[in-house]
N, C-alpha and C positions, 0 to 999 in steps of 0.2 A: 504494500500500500504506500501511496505519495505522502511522503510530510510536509509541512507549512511552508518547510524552507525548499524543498524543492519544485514547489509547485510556481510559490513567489519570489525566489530568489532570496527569503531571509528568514530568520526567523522571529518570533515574535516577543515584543520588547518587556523586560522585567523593568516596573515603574514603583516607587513607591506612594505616587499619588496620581490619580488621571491627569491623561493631559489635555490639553486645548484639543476638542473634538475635531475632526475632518474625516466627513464619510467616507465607511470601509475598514476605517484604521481598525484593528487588533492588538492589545494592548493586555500582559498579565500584571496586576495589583498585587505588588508582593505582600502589601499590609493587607488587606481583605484576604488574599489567597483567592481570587477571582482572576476569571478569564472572560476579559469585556470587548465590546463592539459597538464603536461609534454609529450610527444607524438611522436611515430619515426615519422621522416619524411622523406620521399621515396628519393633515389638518383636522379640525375640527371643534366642535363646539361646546361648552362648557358651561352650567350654572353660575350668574351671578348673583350678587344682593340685591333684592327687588326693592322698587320704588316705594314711596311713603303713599305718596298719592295712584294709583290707576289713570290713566290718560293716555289718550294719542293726538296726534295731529300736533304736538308742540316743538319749538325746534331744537334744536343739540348742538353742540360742539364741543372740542378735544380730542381726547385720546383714552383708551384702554382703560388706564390708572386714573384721568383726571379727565373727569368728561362733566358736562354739564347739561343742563335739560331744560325747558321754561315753557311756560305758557300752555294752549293744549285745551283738548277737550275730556270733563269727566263725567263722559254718560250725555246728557242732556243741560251740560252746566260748563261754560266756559271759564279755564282756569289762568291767573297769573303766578300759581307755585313757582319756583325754582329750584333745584335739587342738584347737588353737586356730590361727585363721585371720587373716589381714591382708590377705586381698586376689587374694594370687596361690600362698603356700604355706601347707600346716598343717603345724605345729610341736607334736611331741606333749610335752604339761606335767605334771604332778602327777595322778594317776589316783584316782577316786572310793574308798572306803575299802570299797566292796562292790560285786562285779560284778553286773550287775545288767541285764537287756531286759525290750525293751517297754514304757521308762520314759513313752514318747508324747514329746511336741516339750519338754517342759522349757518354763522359761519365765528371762525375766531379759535379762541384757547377755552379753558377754564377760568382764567383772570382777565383775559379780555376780550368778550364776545360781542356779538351784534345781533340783535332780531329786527325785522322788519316788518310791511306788509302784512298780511294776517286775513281774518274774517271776524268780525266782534259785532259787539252793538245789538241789538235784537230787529229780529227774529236769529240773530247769531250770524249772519249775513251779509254785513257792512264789509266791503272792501274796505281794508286799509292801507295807508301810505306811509303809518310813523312809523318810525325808528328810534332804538332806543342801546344805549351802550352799556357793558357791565365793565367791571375795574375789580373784578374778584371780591366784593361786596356789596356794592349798589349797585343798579340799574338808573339811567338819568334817559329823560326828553331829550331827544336833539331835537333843533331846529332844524335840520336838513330832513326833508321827506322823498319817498319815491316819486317821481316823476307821474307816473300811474299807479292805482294800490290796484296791487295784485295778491294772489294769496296759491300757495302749493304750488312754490316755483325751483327751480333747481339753482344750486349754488357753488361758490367756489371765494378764494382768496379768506384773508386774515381781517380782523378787525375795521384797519386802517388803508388794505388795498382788496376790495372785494365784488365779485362780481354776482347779476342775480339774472335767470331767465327762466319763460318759460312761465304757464300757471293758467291760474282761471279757466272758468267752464266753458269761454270762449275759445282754449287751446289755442292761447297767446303765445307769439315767436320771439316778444319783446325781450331786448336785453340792456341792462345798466351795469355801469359798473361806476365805484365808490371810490372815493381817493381819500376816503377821512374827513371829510367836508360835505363833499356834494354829491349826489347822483347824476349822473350825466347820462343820458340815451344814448345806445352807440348801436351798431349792427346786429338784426335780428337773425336766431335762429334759422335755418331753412325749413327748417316742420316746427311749428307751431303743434304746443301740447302740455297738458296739465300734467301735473303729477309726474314731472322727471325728474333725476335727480342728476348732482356732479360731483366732480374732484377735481383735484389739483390749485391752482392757482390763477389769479385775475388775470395773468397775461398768456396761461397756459392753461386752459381748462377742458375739460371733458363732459358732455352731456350725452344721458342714457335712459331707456326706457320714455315711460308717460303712455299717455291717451290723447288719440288724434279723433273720438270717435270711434276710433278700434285701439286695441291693446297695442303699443308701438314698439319694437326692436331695436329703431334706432340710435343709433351713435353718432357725435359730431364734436369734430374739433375747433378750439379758440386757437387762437394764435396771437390776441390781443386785440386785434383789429375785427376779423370776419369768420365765423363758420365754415367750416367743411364737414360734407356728411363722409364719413370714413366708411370701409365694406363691412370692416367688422360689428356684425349685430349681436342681440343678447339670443342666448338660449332658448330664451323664456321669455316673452313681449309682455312687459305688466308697468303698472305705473304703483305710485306711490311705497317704494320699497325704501328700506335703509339702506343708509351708505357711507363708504368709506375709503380715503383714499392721501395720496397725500400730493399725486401729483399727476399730469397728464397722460402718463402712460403705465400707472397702479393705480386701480380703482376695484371697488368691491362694493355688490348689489347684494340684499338680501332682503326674504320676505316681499311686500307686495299684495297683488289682487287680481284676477284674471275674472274669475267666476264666483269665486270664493276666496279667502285668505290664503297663501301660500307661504312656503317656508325655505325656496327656491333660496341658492346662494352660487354666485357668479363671481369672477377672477378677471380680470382686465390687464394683460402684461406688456400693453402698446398694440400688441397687433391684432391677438384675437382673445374673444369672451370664452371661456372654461369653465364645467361644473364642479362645482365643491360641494363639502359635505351638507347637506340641509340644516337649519336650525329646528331644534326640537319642537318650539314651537311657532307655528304659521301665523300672520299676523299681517297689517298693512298699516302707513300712515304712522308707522314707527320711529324712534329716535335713533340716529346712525353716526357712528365717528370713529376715529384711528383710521390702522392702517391697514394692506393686506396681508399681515402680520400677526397684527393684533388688535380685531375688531371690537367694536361693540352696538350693540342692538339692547333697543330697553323699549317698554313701553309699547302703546299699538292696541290695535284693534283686531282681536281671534274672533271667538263670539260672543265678546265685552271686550270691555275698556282692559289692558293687564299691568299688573307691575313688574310681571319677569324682565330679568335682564339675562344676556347671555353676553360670553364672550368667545368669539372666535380666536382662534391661533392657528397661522397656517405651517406649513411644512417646516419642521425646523428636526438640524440635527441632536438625537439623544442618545446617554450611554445606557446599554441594554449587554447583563449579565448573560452569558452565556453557560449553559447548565445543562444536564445529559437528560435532562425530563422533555 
């Protein structure tokens, strides 16, 4: 029979403590007395700390560890909650000065976010225009408004440089982007459509999914200036799904609505959409942020309003004992 070293030229390295992983490697723990193997391990999804409140339709921003969530709807009752995340629990903080759904994913950090646009007022309905800033404590009026209120629109950039398209039951093409100051109308969409969502950044952005009237697949690149519809489509044509991403050419779709809630989750690596592992549970109208690395999904409408959160974590290398069972 072939041994280790003649199959691969070496044999395998006596260590006293693991080393920096790289798939494949083979590695004996002379302290443990173990025989281990660096080794991908497959994406997927994972309980988190649920929400204080149940709500969907509110928007999100951040990451994984530090995300944050606002506004939204609970049940029949429009919310201005605020709920901030570290990880494992949400901690509800300082609530927006106007309640407000359908704000779409928000954009920003945990300390410095932005909501806009929305649907408020009664019959719950009122397009909105304001905008409102947080500082990782408060929430403040700006005087800067949308140009048009829109509401369940897709988004991209930071606090201070961000862009917004897309939304309304009219499956509006409109697009603005923000400098910190002012909204400016710049170059619309090619498909006009609610409920899409984006990544990446105000002068590199990504827009995906929505509703044209039909459940939409499309995909379409910023480049600062203009739209381009790119070939690569979604798997799964649905709108109002979470998202996450951090830049034009990583982006991650999950949950959604075709017929019913779904639990669909998608991969964006620049060139084409890929399926990944589903989230436990199907949901639409959710709160979506990180990366596709390490997502998170909170909140949403199954068959009510929920406070699960889930977190995603994609492919990454682990050390895995090797044993004769």
């Amino acid at each position: 029979m072939s041994t280790y070293k003649q199959i691969y030229g070496y044999t395998i390295k006596s260590v006293a403590s693991d080393p920096t992983l790289d798939e494949g490697q083979v590695w004996y723990n002379n302290a443990t007395y173990a025989i281990k193997l660096a080794a991908l391990q497959a994406a997927a999804w994972s309980s988190g700390g649920n929400l204080n409140t149940a709500r969907d339709s509110g928007g999100s921003a951040g990451l994984q560890t530090a995300a944050l969530y606002f506004g939204g709807k609970t049940g029949t009752a429009l919310s201005s909650a605020t709920e901030s995340y570290n990880g494992s629990t949400w901690t509800s903080v300082n609530s927006l000065n106007t309640a407000i759904r359908q704000i779409s994913q928000g954009i920003g950090t945990q300390t410095a976010a932005l909501s806009f646009g929305g649907l408020g007022g009664a019959p719950l309905s009122v397009q909105s225009s304001a905008t409102e800033s947080w500082n990782g404590s408060s929430w403040t009026n700006l005087p800067a408004t949308l140009n048009t209120g829109k509401h369940n629109m897709g988004t991209a950039g930071s606090q201070t440089a961000g862009l917004k398209f897309g939304g309304n039951s009219d499956f509006s093409a409109a697009t603005e982007s923000w400098n910190g100051s002012i909204w400016t109308t710049v170059n619309s969409l090619n498909t006009g459509r609610t409920g899409v969502r984006g990544a990446g950044i105000q002068t590199a952005a990504l827009a995906f999914g929505g509703y044209t009237g039909t459940d939409s697949a499309a995909t379409e690149s910023w480049n600062g200036t203009s739209w381009t519809n790119i070939p690569a489509t979604l798997n799964t044509a649905r709108p109002a799904g979470g998202a996450a991403g951090p830049s034009q050419s990583s982006a991650l779709l999950f949950g959604g609505v075709t017929t019913a809630s779904v639990a669909n989750t998608e991969e964006y690596n620049g060139s084409i959409w890929s399926t990944k592992p589903s989230m436990s549970t199907a949901r639409y109208n959710l709160g979506g942020c990180g990366t596709v690395t390490a997502g998170l999904g909170f909140g949403g409408y199954s068959t009510a309003v929920t406070t699960a959160t889930e977190e995603y974590n994609g492919p990454t290398v682990a050390t895995k004992t090797i044993t004769t069972s």
